[in-house]
C-alpha positions, 0 to 999 in steps of 0.5 A, spaced: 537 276 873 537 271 868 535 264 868 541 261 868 544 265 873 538 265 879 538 257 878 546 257 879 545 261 885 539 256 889 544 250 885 550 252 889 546 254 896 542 249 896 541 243 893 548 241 891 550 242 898 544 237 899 545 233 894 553 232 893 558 236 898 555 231 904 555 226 900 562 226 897 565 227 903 562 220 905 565 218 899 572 219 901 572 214 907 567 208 903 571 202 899 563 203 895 560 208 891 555 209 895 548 214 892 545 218 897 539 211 897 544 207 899 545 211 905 538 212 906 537 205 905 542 202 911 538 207 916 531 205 914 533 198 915 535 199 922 529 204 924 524 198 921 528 193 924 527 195 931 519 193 930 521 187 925 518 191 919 525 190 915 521 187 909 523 189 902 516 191 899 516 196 905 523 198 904 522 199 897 517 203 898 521 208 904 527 209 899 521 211 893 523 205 888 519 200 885 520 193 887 523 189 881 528 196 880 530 195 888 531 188 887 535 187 882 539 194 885 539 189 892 543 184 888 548 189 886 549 191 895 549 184 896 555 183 892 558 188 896 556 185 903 553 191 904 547 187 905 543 180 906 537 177 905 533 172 908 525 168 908 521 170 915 521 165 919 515 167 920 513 168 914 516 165 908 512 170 904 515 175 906 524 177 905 527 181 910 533 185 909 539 186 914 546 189 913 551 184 912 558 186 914 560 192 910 554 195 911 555 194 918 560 198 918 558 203 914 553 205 918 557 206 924 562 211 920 554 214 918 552 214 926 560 217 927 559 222 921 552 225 923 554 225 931 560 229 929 556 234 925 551 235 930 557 236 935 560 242 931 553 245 930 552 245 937 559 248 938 558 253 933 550 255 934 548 257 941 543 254 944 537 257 943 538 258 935 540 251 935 533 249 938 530 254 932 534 251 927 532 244 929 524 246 930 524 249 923 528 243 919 522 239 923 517 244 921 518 244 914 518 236 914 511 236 917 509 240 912 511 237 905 511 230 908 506 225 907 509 221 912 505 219 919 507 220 924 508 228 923 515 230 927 514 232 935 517 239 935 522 240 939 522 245 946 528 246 951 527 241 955 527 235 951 532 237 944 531 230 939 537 225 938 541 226 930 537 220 928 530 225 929 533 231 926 535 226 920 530 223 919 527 229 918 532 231 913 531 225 909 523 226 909 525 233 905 529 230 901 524 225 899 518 230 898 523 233 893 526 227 889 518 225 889 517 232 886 521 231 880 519 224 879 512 227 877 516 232 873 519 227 868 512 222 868 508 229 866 514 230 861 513 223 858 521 223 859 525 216 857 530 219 861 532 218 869 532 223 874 540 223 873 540 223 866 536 229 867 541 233 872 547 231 869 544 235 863 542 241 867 549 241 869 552 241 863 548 247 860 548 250 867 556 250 867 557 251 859 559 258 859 565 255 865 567 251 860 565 246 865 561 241 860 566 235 859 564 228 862 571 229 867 568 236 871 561 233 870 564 227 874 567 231 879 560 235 880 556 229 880 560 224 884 559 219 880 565 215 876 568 217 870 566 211 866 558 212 869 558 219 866 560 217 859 556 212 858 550 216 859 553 220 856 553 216 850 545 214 851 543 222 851 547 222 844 544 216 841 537 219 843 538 226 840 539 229 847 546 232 846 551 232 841 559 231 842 564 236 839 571 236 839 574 242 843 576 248 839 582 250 843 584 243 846 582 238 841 583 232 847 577 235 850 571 233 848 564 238 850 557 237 851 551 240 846 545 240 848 540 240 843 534 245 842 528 241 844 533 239 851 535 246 853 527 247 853 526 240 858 532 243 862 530 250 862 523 248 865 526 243 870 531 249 873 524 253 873 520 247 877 526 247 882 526 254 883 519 254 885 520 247 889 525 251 893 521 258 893 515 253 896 520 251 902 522 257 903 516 261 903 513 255 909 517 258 913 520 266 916 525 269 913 529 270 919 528 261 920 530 261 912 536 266 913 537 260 919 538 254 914 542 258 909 548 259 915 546 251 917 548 250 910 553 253 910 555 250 916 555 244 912 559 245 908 565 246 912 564 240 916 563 236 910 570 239 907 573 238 914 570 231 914 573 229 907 580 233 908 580 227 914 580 222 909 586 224 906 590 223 912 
């Protein structure tokens, strides 16, 4: 099997499900083009507010950014009342974020989401391959994440609540992203990582004629006009090229240049490893379980976003 086409089977079973379906589904019901950090952002906030621990330095650092980058994107979630800060009384030293009136709201839909989701697993899982399920998605957690505590495993006597079972979702989800930050610090790329997806999607899906700045804004989830401004940054760096379809002479097709196709090709290399690394974590029959979980995913998230619609 070629590279493009092992790489496209892991994409669309694993990490697009991952990383976009669930996220466009939320989307359909948000006023604000959320990313899947903001969602992660407005959990952290809770869980370290019930210890007082809401500071910025320390969210910063749970949703993996720097601080001057996380503070000039607070500014922007602050103009959307998503969020507020505000001086410790205690300290003046330290800023303290909360959820301001959109984010409020926001949450709770988040909280109505994941109920839902763990409801229909319930409905769809018998007990004891639910119980399974969970004990893996942890067990890979604990595994690939730093983060202390490590994750109690879960027995029949005592199953975690949805917010446990996110968190471990979460803690995967920034073992990986981790991962691929020092893939481009090794690279020495002057691109981010959605740069370097949106390029790897447009290579990924050349052959479908799926390499337009609209079918990548739709792969993406991201506005049209996002897409083609960073569009216009890769051509103006010698990554891609633009070309005029030759068929319809309205589209406009993306090219990537040699020395890209060879970044891309090692990106889809190191992915495919990321993904071999946790599946060999676990048995073959508990993988077998999270690719039917996924999928069980998917469905729910297409459910979700057709409820939007009505």
């Amino acid at each position: 099997m070629s590279l493009k086409n092992s790489y496209k089977y892991i994409y669309e079973t694993f990490y697009e499900i991952v990383e976009q379906d669930y996220l466009l589904s939320l989307r359909s019901h948000f006023d604000y083009p959320l990313t899947l950090k903001d969602i992660n952002l407005l959990f952290a906030i809770q869980k370290e507010k019930k210890d007082n621990q809401h500071y910025s330095s320390l969210l910063a650092k749970k949703i993996g950014m720097t601080h001057s980058t996380f503070s000039n994107h607070l500014k922007i979630l602050e103009r959307a009342k998503i969020i507020k800060r505000y001086r410790d009384p205690q300290n003046y030293k330290h800023m303290l974020i909360d959820l301001d009136s959109q984010g409020e709201h926001y949450y709770a839909m988040l909280i109505e989401f994941y109920q839902g989701l763990l409801q229909y697993f319930k409905k769809e899982f018998p007990s004891l391959k639910l119980l399974e399920l969970v004990k893996t998605i942890i067990q890979i957690s604990n595994t690939f994440s730093d983060e202390l505590p490590k994750l109690k495993q879960p027995s029949i006597l005592s199953i975690p609540s949805f917010e446990t079972i996110y968190e471990a979702f979460n803690r995967i989800y920034f073992y990986n992203y981790k991962q691929e930050n020092d893939f481009l610090l090794h690279y020495e790329l002057d691109i981010d990582l959605t740069e370097l997806k949106i390029l790897t999607l447009a290579y990924l899906f050349e052959e479908d004629g799926l390499h337009q700045p609209s079918t990548l804004s739709e792969k993406t989830s991201m506005q049209f006009s996002t897409v083609s401004s960073i569009i216009h940054k890769l051509d103006k760096e010698g990554f891609i090229k633009r070309t005029i379809g030759l068929e319809d002479k309205r589209k406009l097709n993306i090219e990537l240049e040699p020395h890209t196709i060879k970044i891309v090709e090692d990106y889809m290399h190191f992915r495919i490893k990321l993904y071999e690394s946790i599946k060999n974590s676990v048995t073959d029959k508990q993988f077998q379980l999270i690719e039917h979980a996924y999928q069980h995913i998917k469905k729910y998230t297409q459910f979700y976003k057709n409820k939007a619609r009505l």
